[in-house]
C-alpha positions as CSV (number, residue, x, y, z in Angstrom):
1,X,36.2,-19.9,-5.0
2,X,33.1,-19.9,-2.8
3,X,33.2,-15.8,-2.9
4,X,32.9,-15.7,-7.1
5,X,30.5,-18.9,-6.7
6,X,28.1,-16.5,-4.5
7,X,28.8,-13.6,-7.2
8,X,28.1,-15.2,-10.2
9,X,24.6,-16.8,-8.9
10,X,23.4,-12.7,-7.6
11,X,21.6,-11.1,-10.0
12,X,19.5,-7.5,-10.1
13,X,15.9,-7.2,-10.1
14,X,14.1,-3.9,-10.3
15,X,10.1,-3.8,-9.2
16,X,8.8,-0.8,-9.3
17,X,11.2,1.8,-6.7
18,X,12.4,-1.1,-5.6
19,X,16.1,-3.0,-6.6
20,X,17.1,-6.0,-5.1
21,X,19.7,-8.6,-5.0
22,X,18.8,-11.9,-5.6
23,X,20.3,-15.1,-5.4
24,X,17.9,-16.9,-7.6
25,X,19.9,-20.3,-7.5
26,X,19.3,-20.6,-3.4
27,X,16.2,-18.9,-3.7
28,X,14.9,-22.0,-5.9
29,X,16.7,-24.4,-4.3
30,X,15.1,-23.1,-0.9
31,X,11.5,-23.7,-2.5
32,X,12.2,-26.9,-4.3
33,X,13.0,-28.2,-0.8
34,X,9.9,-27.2,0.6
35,X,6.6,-29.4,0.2
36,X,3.8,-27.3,0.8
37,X,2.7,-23.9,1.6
38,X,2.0,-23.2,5.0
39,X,-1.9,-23.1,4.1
40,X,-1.6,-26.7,2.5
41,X,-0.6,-28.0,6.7
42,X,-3.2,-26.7,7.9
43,X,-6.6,-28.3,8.2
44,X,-8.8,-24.9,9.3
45,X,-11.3,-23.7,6.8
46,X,-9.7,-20.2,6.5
47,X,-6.6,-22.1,4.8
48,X,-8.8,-24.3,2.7
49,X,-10.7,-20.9,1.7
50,X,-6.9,-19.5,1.1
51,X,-5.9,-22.6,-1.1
52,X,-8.9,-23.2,-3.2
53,X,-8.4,-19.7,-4.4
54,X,-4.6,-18.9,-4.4
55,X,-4.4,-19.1,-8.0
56,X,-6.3,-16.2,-8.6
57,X,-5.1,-14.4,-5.6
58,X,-1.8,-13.2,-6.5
59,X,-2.1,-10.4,-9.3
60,X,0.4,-11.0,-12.7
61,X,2.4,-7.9,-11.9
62,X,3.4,-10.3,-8.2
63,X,3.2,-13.2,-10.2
64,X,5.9,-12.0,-12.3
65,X,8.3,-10.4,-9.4
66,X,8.0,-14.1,-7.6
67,X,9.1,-15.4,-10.8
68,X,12.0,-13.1,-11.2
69,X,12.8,-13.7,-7.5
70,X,13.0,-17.6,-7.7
71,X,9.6,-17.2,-5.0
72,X,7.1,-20.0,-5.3
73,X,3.6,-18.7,-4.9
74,X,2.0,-21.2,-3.7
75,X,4.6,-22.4,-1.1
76,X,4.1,-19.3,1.5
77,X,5.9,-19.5,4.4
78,X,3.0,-18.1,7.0
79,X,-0.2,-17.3,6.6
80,X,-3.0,-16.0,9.0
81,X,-6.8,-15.0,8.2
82,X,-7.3,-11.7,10.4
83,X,-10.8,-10.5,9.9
84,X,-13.8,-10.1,8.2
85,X,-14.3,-6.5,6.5
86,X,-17.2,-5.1,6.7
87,X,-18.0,-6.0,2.8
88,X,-18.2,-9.4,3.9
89,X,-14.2,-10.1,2.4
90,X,-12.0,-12.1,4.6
91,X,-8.2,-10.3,5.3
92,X,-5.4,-12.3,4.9
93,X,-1.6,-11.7,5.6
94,X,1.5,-13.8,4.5
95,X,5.0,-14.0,3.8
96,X,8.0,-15.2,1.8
97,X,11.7,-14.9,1.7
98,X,14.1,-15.0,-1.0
99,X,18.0,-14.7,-0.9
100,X,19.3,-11.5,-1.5
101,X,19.1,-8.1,0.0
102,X,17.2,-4.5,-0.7
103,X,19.5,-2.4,-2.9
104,X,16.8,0.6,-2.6
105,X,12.7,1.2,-2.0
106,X,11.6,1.5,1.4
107,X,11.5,-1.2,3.6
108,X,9.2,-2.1,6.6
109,X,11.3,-2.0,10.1
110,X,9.2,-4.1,12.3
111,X,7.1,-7.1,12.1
112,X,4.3,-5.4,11.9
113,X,2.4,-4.9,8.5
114,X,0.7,-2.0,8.5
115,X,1.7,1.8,7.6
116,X,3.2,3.6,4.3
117,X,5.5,1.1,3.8
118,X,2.7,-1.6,1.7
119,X,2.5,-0.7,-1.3
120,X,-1.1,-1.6,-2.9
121,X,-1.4,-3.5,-6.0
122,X,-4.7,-3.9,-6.7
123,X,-8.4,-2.8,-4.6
124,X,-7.5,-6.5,-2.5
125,X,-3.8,-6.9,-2.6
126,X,-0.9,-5.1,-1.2
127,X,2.8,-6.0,-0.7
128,X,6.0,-4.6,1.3
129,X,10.0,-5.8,1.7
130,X,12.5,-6.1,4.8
131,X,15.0,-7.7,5.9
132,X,16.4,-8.5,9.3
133,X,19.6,-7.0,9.7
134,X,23.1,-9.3,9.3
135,X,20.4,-11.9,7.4
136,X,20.8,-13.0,3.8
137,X,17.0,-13.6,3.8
138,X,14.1,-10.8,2.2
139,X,10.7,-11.1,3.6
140,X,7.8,-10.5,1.2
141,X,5.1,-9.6,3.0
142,X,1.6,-9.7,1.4
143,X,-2.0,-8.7,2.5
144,X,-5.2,-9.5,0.5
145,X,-8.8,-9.5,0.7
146,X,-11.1,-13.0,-1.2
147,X,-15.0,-13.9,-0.8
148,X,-15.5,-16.9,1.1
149,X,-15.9,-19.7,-1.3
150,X,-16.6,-23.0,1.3
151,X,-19.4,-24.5,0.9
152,X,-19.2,-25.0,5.0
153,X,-19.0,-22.0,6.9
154,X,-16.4,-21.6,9.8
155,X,-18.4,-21.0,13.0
156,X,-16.2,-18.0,13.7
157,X,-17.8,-16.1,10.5
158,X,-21.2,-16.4,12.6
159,X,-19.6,-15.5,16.0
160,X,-18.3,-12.4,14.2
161,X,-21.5,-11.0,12.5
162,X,-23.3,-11.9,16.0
163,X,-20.7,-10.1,18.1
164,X,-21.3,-6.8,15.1
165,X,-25.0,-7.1,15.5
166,X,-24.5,-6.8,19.1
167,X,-22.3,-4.0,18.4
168,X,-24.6,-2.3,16.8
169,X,-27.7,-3.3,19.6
170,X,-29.3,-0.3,21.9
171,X,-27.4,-0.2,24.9
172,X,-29.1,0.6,28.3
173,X,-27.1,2.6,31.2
174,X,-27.2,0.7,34.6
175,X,-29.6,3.6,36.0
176,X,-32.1,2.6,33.6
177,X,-31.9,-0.7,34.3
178,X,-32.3,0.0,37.7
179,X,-35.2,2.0,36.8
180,X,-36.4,-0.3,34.6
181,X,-36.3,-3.7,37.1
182,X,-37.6,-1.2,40.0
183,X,-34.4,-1.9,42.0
184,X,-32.8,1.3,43.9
């Protein structure tokens, strides 16, 4: 009984080269029992800067996959600010899971998001699927780049331009500053 139970809640969903199975029903039921994004528990300024704008963040083409995948967009599972880009953007990486597996489209092997497995949805957003092996569990993985929109600015913006600037700052060779402070 449990076996047709599990059958009758899977259903297909195509994106793009992509097919998966879904179990919408646990999928829901997953999110439904979850409060809060991981952004909403944290008190740093990068998730703050992640929240007030998540409703713009996630283009309608995503939008409408979560949708079709039972995946709550603004309850993400992990979220992490990486860097600032050198147009001033700050880089963010996340994840979800729904229940189901990959029927086809490539999948990422490793933890790791990086390499011709994203596929990139718009100039600031970018997506890829995997799934842990012997798991009933998908991970969405997402990347996108927003403005900073705080009023208050996280002292780590400033460390970073600094730490660029001094990047970018004339070095000098220890001879010549031997030469320089007259020391042999």
């Amino acid at each position: 009984m449990r076996k047709n139970y599990l059958r009758m809640s899977m259903r297909k969903v195509k994106f793009r080269n992509w097919e998966f199975e879904v179990d919408l029903e646990l999928t829901r039921k997953s999110f439904a029992n979850k409060l809060n994004g991981s952004s909403d528990t944290c008190s740093c300024d990068y998730c703050k800067n992640f929240r007030e704008q998540r409703e713009s963040i996630f283009p309608k083409e995503i939008r409408i996959l979560f949708e079709d995948l039972g995946v709550n967009f603004r309850k993400e599972e992990y979220l992490c600010e990486i860097d600032q880009l050198e147009n001033g953007l700050l880089n963010y990486i996340g994840h979800f899971h729904f229940a189901g597996e990959i029927l086809s489209g490539k999948t990422f092997d490793s933890e790791e998001y990086s390499g011709p497995d994203k596929l990139i949805i718009s100039e600031n957003f970018s997506v890829c699927f995997g799934e842990k092996k012997g798991k009933q569990w998908v991970k969405v993985l997402f990347e996108t780049n927003i403005p900073w929109i705080l009023e208050e600015k996280e002292d780590l913006l400033d460390i970073r331009a600094a730490q660029k600037e001094e990047a970018n700052a004339p070095t000098i060779s220890l001879s010549e500053m031997k030469k320089e402070f007259g020391i042999q």
